[in-house]
C-alpha positions in Angstrom: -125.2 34.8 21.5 -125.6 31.1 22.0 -123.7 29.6 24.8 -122.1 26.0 24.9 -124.2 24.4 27.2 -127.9 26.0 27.3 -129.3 23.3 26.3 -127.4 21.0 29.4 -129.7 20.2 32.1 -127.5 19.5 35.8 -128.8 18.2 38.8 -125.9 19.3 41.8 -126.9 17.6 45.0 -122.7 17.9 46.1 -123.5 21.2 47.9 -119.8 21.4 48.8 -116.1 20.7 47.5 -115.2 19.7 43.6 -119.2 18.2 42.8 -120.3 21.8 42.9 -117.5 23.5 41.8 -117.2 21.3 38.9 -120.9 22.0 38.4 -120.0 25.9 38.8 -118.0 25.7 35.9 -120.3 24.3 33.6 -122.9 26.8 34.9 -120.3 29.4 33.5 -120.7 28.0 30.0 -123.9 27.9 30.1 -125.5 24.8 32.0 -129.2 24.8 33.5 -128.5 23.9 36.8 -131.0 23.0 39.5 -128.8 22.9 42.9 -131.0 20.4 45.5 -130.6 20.9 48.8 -131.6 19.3 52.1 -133.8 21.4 54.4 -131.8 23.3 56.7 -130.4 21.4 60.0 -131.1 23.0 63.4 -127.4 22.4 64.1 -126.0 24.8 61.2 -123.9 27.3 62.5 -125.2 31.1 62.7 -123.8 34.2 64.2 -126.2 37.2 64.3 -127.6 37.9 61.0 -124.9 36.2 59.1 -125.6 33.5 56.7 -123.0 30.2 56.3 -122.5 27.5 54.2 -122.5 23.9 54.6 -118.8 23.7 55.2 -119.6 26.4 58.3 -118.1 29.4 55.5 -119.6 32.7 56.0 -121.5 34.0 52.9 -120.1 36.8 50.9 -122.5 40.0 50.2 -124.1 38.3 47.1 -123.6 34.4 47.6 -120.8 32.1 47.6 -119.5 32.2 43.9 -119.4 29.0 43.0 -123.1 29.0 43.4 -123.8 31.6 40.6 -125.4 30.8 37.5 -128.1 28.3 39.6 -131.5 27.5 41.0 -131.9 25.8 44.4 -134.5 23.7 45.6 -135.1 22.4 49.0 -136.4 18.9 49.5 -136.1 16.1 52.7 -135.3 13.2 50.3 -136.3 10.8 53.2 -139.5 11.6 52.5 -141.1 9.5 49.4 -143.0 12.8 48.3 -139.7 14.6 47.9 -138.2 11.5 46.1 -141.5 11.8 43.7 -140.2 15.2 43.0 -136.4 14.4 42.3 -137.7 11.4 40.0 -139.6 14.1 38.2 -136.4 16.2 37.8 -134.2 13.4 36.8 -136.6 12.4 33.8 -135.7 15.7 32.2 -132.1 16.0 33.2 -129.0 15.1 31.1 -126.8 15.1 34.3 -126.9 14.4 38.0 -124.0 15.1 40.5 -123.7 14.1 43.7 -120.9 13.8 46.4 -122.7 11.5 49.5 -120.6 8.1 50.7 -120.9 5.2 48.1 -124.0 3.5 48.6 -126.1 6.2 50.7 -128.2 7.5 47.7 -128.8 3.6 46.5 -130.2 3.0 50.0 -132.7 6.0 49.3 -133.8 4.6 46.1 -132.1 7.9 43.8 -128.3 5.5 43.1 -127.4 5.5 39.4 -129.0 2.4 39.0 -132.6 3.4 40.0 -132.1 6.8 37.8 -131.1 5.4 34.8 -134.0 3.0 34.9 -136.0 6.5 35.0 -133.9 8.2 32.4 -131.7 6.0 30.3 -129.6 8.9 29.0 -128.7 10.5 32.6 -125.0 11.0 33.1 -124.5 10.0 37.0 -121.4 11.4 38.3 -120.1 10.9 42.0 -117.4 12.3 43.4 -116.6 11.1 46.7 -112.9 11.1 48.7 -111.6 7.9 47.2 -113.7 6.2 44.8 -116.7 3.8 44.7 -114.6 1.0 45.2 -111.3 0.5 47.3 -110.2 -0.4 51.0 -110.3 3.4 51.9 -113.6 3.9 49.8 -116.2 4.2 53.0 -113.3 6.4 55.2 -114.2 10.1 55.9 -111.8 12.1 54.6 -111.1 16.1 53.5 -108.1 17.6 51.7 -105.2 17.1 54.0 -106.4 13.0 54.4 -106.2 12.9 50.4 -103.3 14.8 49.9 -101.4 12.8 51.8 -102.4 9.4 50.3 -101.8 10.8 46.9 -98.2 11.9 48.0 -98.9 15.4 47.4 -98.4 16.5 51.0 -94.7 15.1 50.9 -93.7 18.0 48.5 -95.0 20.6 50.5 -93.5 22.0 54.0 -90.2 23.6 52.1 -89.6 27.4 52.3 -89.2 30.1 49.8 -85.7 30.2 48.2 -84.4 26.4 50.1 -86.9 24.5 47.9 -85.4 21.0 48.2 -85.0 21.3 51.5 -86.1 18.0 53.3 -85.4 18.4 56.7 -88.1 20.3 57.6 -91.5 18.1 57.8 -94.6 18.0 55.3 -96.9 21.1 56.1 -101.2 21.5 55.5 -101.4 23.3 51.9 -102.6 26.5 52.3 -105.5 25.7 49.5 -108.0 22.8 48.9 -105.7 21.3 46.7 -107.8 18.2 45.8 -111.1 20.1 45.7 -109.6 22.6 42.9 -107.9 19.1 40.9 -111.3 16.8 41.2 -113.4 20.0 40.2 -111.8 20.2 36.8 -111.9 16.4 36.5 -115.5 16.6 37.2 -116.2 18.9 34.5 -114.2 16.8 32.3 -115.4 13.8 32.9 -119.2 14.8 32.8 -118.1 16.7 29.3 -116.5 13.6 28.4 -119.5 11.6 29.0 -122.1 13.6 26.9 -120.2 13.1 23.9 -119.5 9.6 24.5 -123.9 9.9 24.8 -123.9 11.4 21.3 -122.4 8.0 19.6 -124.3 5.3 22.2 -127.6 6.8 23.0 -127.0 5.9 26.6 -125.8 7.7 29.7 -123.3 6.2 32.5 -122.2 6.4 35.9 -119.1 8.5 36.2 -116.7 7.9 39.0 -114.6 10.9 40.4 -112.2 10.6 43.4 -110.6 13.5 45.0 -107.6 11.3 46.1 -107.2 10.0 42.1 -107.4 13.7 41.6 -103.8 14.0 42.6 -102.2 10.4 42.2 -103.1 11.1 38.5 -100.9 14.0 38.2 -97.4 12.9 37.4 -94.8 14.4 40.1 -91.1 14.0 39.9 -89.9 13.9 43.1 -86.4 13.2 42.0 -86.3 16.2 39.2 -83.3 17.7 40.7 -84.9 21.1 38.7 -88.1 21.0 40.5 -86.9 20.4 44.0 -85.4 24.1 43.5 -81.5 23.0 43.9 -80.9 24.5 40.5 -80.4 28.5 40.3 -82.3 28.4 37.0 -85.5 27.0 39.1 -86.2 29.2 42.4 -87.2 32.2 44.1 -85.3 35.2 45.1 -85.4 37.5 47.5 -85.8 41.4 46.1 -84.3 44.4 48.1 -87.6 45.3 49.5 -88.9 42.0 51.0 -90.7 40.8 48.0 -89.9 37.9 46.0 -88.7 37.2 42.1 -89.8 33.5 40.7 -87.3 32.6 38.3 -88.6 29.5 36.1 -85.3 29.6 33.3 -85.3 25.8 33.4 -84.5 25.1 29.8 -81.2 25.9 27.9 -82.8 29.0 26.2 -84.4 30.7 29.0 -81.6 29.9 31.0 -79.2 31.9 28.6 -81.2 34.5 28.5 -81.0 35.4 32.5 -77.3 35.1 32.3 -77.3 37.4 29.5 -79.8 40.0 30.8 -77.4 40.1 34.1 -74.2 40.0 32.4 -73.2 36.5 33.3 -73.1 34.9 30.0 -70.3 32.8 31.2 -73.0 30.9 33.5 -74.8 29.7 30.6 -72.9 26.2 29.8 -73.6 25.2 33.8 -77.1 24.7 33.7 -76.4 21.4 34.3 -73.6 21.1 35.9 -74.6 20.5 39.5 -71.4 21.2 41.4 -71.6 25.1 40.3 -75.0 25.3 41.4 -74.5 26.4 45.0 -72.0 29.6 44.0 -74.5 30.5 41.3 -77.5 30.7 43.5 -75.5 32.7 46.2 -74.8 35.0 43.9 -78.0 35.2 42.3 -79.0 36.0 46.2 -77.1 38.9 46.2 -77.7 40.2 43.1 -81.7 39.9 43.2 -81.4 42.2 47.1 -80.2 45.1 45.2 -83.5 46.4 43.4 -87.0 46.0 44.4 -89.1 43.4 43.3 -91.0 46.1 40.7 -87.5 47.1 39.1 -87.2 43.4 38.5 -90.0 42.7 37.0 -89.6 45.9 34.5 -85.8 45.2 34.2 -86.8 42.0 32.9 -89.7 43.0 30.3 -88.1 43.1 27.4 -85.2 40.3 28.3 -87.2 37.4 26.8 -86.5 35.2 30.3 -88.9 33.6 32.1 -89.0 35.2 35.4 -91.6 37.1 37.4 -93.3 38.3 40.4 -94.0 36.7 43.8 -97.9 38.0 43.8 -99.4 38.5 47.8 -103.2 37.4 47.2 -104.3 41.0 47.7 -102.1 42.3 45.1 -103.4 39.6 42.5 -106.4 41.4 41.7 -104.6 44.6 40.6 -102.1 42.7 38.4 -102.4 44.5 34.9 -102.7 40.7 33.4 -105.4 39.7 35.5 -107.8 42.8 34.8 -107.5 42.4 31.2 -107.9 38.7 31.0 -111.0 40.1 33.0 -110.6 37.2 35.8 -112.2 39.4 38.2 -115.7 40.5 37.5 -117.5 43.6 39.5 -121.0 42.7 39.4 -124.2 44.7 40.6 -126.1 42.7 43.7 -130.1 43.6 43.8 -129.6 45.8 46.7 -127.7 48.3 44.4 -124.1 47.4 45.6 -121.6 45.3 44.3 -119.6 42.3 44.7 -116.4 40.8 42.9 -116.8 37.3 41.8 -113.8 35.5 40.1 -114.0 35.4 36.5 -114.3 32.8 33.5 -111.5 31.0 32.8 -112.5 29.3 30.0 -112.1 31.6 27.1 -114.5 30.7 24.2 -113.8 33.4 21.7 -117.0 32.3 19.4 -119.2 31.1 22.5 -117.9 32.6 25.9 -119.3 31.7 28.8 -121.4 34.3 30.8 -122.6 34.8 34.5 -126.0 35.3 34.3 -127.6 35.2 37.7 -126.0 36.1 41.3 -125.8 33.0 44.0 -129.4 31.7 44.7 -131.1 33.1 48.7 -132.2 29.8 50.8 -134.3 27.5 48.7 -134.8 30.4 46.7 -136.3 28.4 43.3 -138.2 25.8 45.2 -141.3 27.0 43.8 -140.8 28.1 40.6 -139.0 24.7 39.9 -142.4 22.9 41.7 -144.2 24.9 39.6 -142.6 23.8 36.2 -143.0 20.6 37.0 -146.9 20.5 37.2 -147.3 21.2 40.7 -150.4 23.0 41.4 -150.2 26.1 44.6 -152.7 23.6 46.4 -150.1 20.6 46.0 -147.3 22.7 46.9 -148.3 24.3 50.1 -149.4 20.1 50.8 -145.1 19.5 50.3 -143.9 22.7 52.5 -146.5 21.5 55.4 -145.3 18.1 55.3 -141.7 18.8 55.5 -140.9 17.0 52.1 -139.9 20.9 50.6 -138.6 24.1 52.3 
């Protein structure tokens, strides 16, 4: 069966964060991707026999999974033979990613402008921390620096069941919150920009910031729902230590709870504020006398929205999770096995397929040299000379 994006040919040279993720995605559907690498530095971290990535992340048995579904290719792009064979790439290519500082790859002669003089119909996308243009545009950044630009970081730092609660200060988020927003905008926006090639002819330079990533989603900071003051919008403690989410914002969901626990009279105060307090109380003490499973099958057939407070190690035994198939046993050339995450992206007439493990160390160097005309002779000339690994 055909997928989406076979016919897609990606350039990654992000290595790290939303650029490769984004790319990871696309590979998913489909997406030829070549994943260009510098050599590696002296100064990479290694501890025994363990492998790590460019962020210092240990490597899983099998690769890091947003690497599947790639080639990689080792070249010193100081060097003008290794620039020689990125030009050579980038005729063929449809995209190119990359996630450097505005301006560095212009300075090595491989910026948007120079490539598109090669290949007119390259889509160029960089992401980068805040832009190609802007004040902040050349500061070094990661998550926490972005997060807390875009606001995000002020609606963190609140605990379970006292959402709302802003006495206590802004905390780190306990995920890469901008890498995981900017990697689906990358995706989007290259997407966006191959159609966009099917009416003009002509590629473009695609501009993805990880701190727009965030400032673009609409927060209300003043939705007295979503601060978790309202009893129809917050978590609850069970009887055995585990938690209850209950997300009855609206009029009908709302009923429903009050029903289900035999409290219909609560259902015309959804919005009356100055009841809130004694309901959620004595939703407290109602939620600590059964376990958080007897909740969740109490609830079932109540037609309310509640649910489970998942730990991360019980998510990938949740009965929804297996059969949406989001986690995928796969068989690693050794004869073991690893779990990657799966494919979000249901495509019921094209799905999307993982159909290679995370490349080894410059694993496709030569077998990508060698598709592009390079004779054993010329490439053992490259590997000497530093320009390949």
């Amino acid at each position: 069966m055909a997928l989406p994006l076979q016919d897609v040919k990606i350039i990654e040279m992000g290595n790290f964060g939303p650029s490769t993720y984004g790319v990871f995605m696309l590979g998913d559907l489909g997406a030829d991707i070549i994943r260009v690498k510098p050599p590696p530095h002296p100064s990479r971290p290694k501890a025994g026999s363990a492998e790590y990535d460019e962020d210092g992340t240990a490597i899983p048995p099998g690769g890091v999974i947003w690497h599947r579904n790639k080639q990689e290719i080792s070249l010193n792009l100081r060097m003008p033979e290794a620039q020689e064979v990125f030009y050579k790439l980038a005729r063929e290519a449809d995209v190119v990613v990359e996630a450097n500082r505005p301006g560095v790859l212009d300075r090595l002669g491989m910026g948007y402008e120079r490539v598109s003089q090669i290949n007119p119909r390259i889509i160029y996308c960089s992401v980068t921390g805040y832009g190609q243009e802007g004040p902040y545009k050349m500061n070094p950044g990661h998550d926490a620096c972005w997060t807390g630009v875009a606001g995000a970081l002020y609606l963190t730092g609140i605990s379970l069941g006292n959402l709302g609660n802003r006495r206590q200060k802004p905390e780190v988020a306990q995920r890469l919150v901008t890498h995981h927003a900017a990697s689906h905008y990358t995706a989007m926006a290259i997407l966006a920009a191959l159609l966009a090639r099917e009416r003009t002819g002509r590629g473009q330079h695609v501009d993805v910031s990880n701190c727009d990533s965030l400032v673009g989603i609409v927060y209300e900071p003043d939705d007295v729902f979503l601060t978790g003051r309202s009893p129809g919008w917050n978590i609850y403690e069970a009887k055995d230590g585990k938690y209850m989410a209950v997300g009855a914002r609206d009029e009908r969901t709302w009923t429903d709870l009050c029903q289900a626990l035999g409290k219909g009279y609560w259902a015309s105060q959804l919005q009356d504020q100055s009841e809130w307090e004694d309901i959620r109380a004595e939703l407290r003490a109602i939620f600590l006398t059964r376990t958080r499973q007897e909740w969740w099958r109490f609830f079932q057939d109540k037609g309310t929205a509640v649910a489970p407070v998942l730990t991360l190690d019980e998510v990938p035994h949740d009965p929804q999770v297996r059969q949406r198939q989001m986690l995928l046993e796969l068989e690693l050339p050794n004869g073991g096995k690893t779990v990657h995450y799966g494919i979000a992206m249901k495509l019921r007439g094209t799905p999307g397929k993982v159909r290679s493990l995370p490349p080894g160390e410059s694993q496709h160097t030569t077998a990508v040299l060698k598709r592009l005309g390079y004779d054993d002779v010329r490439i053992q000339e490259l590997r000497a000379s530093g320009a390949v690994h």
